[in-house]
N, C-alpha and C positions, 0 to 999 in steps of 0.2 A: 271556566278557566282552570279547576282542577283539577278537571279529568283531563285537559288538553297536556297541562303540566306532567302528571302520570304518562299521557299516551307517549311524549315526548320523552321520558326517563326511560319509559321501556324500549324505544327503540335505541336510544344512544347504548343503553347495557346489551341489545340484542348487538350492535354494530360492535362492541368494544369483544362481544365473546366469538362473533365470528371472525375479527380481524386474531384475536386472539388463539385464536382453533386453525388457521390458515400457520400462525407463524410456530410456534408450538407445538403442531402436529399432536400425536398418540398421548393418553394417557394412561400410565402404570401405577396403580394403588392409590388412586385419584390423583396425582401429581402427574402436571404437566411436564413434557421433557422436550426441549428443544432440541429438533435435527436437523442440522444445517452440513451444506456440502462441505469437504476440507477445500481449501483453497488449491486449485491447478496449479502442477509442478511445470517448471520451466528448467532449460538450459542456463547454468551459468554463465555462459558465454567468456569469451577469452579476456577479459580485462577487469576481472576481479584482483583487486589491490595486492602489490608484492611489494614497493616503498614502505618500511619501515616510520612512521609518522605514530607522533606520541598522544597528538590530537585526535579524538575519536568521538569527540564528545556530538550532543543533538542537536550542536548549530555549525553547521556545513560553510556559510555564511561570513564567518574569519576563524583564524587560524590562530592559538592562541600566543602569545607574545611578538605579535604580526601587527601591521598595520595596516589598514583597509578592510572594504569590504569588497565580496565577491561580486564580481561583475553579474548582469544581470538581474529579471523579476525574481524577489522574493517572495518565497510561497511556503506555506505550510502544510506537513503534511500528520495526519494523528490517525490513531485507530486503535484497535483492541484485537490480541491475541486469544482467541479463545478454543477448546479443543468442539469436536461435533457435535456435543451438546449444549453449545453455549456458555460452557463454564468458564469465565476467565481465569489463565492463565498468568501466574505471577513469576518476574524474574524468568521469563525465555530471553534468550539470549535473539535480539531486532539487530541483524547486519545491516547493512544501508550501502550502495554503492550508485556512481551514477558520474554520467556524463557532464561536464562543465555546459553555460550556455551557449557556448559556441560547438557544443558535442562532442568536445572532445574527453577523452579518457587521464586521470595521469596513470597511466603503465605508458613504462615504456615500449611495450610494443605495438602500441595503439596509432595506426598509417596514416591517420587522420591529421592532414597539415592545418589544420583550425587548428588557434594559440592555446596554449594552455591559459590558466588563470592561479596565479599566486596566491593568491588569496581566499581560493575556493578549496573548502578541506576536501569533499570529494567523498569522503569517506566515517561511517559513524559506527559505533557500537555501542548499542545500549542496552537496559534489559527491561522487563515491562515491569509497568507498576502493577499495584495489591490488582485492580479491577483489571489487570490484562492491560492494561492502556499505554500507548507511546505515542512521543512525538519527535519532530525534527521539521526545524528551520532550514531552507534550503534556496535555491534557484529552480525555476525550470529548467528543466534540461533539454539541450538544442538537437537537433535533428543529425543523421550522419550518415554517408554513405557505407551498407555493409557490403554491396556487391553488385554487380551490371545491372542496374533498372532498379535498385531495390534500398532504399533508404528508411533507414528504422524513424518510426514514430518516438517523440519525446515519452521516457521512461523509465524508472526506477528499479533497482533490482535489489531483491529483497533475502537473503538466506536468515531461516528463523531455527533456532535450537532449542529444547528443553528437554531434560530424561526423561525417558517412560512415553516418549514421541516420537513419529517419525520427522526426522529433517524435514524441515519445504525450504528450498530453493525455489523462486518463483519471479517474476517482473510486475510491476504497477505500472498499468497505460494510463494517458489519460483521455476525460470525455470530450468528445466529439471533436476530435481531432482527424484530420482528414487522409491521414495517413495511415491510419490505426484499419482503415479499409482496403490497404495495399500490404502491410506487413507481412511477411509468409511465413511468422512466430503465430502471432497474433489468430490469422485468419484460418492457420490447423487448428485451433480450437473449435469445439461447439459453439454456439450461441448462446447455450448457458454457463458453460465455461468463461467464455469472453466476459461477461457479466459482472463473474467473481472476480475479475482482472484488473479492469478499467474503474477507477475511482471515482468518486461523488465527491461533485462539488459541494461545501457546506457551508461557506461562507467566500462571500467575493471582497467585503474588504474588512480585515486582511486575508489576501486570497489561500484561502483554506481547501483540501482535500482530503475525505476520508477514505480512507482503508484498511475494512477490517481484517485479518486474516484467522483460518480455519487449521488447528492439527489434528490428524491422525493420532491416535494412539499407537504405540508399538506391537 
């Protein structure tokens, strides 16, 4: 039974060093250094916020000194800022932009005849915490007609800041969503590009989605 005990230790340490060796990559003066891609740069697309609104806070959800809540599934979304070694990042500056559940935009120049929603902020800015980590309460976001035959997949769009980094402007799809297979955003990316895109479900109640994202350096 003890040696069985041993045999069983050593493989679990041999599995924990190679999953460890896999995520980790290189080592430099015996420490580990994590290299992970930066997150794929996207268009901002035409209906990044110009209404002046004082609400910008990380619950999308109600508007504050408003009544109600925002139509549609509430979802969660959280993740961690960190640059290409892993390190989180504290206080970047997490933009948040997105389509109401009926897809609609509030810009006004959004042609989309789906109704707006009052109660839906639409719109967030925050900035990350100590560990790189944010979050935001929201809705899904509804699907919308961008052009003849081609209807964006529900998604999030993202512009991230911090000195001594490059900008990412980027979108968050979500998984396996049937659209995200027709997108002509989406589907110019690689396969490992797409990857970094598309979020992970973490919890289904309350419906939760992670996404991490990656900065460049300057």
């Amino acid at each position: 039974m003890q040696n069985k005990d041993k045999s069983r230790r050593f493989f679990l340490k041999l599995g924990l060093a190679s999953t460890a060796s896999a995520v980790f990559g290189k080592s430099v003066h015996g420490q580990s250094i994590l290299k992970i891609n930066p997150t794929p740069s996207e268009i901002e697309g035409p209906f990044y916020p110009v209404m002046a609104q004082k609400d910008k806070d990380f619950d999308l959800t109600q508007i504050e000194g408003k009544e109600g809540k925002a139509k549609g599934k509430i979802i969660t979304i959280e993740g961690q800022i960190t640059d290409t070694n892993g390190v989180p990042l504290e206080d970047a500056t997490v933009d948040l932009w997105q389509a109401n559940s009926a897809g609609r935009y509030r810009h006004p120049r959004d042609p989309n005849d789906a109704p707006l929603d009052p109660s839906f902020q639409g719109w967030a800015i925050v900035p990350s915490g100590r560990e790189g980590g944010f979050r935001f309460q929201t809705v899904y976001p509804g699907t919308y007609p961008a052009a003849a035959g081609w209807t964006r997949p529900p998604h999030l769009h993202f512009k991230v800041s911090k000195l001594g980094y490059v900008e990412l402007i980027t979108q968050m799809y979500f998984p396996d969503h049937a659209l995200n297979e027709t997108d002509l955003l989406l589907q110019s990316k690689s396969t490992e590009e797409q990857s970094l895109m598309i979020a992970k479900l973490s919890s289904k109640s309350p419906e939760t989605y992670r996404y991490n994202i990656a900065l460049s350096k300057a």
